[in-house]
NUGUKOL-51621 format. One record per residue (C-alpha): z, y, x. Coordinates in pm, whole numbers, plus 50000, padded with zeros to 5 digits. Example, Ala and Ser with C-alpha at 12.3 -4.5 7.8 and 13.67 -1.06 7.14 Angstrom:
    zz    yy    xx
 50780 49550 51230
 50714 49894 51367
This chain:
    zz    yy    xx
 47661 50974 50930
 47661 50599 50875
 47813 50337 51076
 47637 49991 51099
 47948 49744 51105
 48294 49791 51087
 48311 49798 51531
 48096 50125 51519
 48317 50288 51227
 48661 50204 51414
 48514 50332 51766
 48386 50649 51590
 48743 50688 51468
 48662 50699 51077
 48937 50361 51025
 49167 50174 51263
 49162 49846 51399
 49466 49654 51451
 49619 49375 51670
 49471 49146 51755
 49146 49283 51634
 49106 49620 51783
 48760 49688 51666
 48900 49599 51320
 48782 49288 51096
 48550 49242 50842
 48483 48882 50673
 48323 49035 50379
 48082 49278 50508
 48228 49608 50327
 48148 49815 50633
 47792 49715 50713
 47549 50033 50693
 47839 50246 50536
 47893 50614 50524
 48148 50781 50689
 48291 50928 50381
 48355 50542 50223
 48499 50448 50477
 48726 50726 50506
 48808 50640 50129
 48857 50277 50245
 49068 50363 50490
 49263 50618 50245
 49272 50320 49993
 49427 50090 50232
 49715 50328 50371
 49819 50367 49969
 49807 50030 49879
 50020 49962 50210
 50280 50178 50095
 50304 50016 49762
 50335 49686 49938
 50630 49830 50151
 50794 49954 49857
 50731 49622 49665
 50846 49377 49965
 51181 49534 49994
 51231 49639 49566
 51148 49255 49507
 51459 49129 49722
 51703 49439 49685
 51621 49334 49272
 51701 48994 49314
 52051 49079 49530
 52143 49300 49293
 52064 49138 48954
 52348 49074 48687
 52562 49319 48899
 52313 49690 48897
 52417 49975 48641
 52057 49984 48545
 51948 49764 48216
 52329 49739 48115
 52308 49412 48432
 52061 49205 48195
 51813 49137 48395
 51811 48815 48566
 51615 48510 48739
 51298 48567 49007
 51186 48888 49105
 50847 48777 48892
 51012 48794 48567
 51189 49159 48633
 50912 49367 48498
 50889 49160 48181
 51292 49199 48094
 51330 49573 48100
 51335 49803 47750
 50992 49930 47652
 51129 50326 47728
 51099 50235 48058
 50724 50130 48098
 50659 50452 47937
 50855 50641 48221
 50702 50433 48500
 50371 50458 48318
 50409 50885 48304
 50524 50870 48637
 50238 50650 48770
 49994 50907 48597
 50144 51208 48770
 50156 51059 49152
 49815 50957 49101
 49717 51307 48912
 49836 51503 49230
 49743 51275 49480
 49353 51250 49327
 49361 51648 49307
 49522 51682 49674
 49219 51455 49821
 48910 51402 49622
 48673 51650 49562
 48568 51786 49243
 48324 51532 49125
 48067 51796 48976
 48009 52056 49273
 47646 52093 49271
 47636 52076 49666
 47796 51737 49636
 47721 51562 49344
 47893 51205 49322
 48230 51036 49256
 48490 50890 49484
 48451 51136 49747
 48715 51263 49962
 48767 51620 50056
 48604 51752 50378
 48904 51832 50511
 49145 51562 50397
 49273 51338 50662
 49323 50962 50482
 49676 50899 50419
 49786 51245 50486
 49934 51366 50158
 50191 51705 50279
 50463 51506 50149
 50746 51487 50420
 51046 51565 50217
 51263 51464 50518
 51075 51679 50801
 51002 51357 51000
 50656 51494 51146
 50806 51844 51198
 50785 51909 51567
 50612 51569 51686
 50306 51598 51927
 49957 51439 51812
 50051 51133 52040
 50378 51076 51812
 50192 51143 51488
 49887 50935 51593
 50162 50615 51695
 50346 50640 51345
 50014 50695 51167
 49943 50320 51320
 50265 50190 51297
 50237 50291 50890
 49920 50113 50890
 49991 49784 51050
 50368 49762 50819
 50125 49812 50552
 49903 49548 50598
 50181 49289 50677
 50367 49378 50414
 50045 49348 50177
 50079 48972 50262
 50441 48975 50284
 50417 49089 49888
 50166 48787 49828
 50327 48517 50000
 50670 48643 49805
 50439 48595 49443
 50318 48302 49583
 50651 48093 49667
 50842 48201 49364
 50544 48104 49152
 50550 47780 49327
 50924 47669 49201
 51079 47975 49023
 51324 48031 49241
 51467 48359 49345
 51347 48415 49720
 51717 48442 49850
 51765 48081 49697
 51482 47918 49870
 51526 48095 50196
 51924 47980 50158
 51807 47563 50012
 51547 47605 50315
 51317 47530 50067
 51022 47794 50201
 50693 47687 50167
 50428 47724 50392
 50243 47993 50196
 50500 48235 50228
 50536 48204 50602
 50250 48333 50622
């Protein structure tokens, strides 16, 4: 099935618009005459990089209030959030690196189909039955028990956080970039600029 703009794909159901655009947004065009199965890798693509975003909003100021003063890095890493990654021992990008590999090895083995079944010969293709965003992983038991109205609600609520905090994460780059100054400091010299109000 293909969907001729990104209106038809969101009132199929295939992605989700958002506030205020309800039958989504497209400036660039990616949804014109697409398949259903891109954009439910689109959509899949979007929920993951919103929960990196979410993770990286809130590690780039719990890092900076914490800095001189953690356990980790015997307290020697200092100054913006930007210049973190940079200041940590070499062991560690191996760790994050091996850990990076094995999220990423079970979450492509989880969703995408094999890329040489005969039936369905291509790359990038999601499982049939694979719902985007919907990995099994609820350590907690959040979901446990919740009706399809509750899961459908957080599902969007998850997807709207996501987005904001994809520009929340960019505007943060952007301002400390701007003056090297730790995002606490400028928010406390009111010294914000406009690009991270965004």
């Amino acid at each position: 099935r293909k969907f001729a703009n990104v209106g038809a794909a969101v009132k199929a159901g295939a992605i989700r618009g958002c506030a205020p655009f309800k039958d989504g947004i497209d400036l660039f065009g990616f949804y014109n005459d697409i398949d259903e199965t891109e954009a439910q890798r689109y959509a899949d693509v979007e929920i993951t990089h919103g929960r990196v975003a979410m993770l990286a909003s809130l590690g780039f100021i719990v890092g900076e209030q914490v800095e001189g003063s953690s356990f980790l890095f015997d307290s020697q890493i200092t100054g913006p959030a930007i210049g973190h990654f940079q200041q940590v021992p070499p062991p560690f990008w191996a760790l994050l690196g091996a850990a990076i590999v094995a999220v990423e090895a079970s979450r492509v083995f989880y969703a995408w189909q094999y890329p040489f079944e005969l039936d369905k010969l291509g790359l990038f293709l999601l499982k049939d039955d694979f719902t985007p965003g919907d990995y099994g992983w609820d350590p907690l038991g959040l979901s446990s028990d919740k009706d399809a109205e509750w899961l459908n609600n957080t599902k969007l609520k998850e997807l709207n956080n996501g987005r904001l905090a994809m520009v929340v994460i960019s505007g943060l780059v952007a301002q400390e970039l701007v003056n090297g100054l730790n995002i606490t400091a400028n928010i406390a010299a009111g010294q914000v600029e406009e690009v991270a109000v965004l």
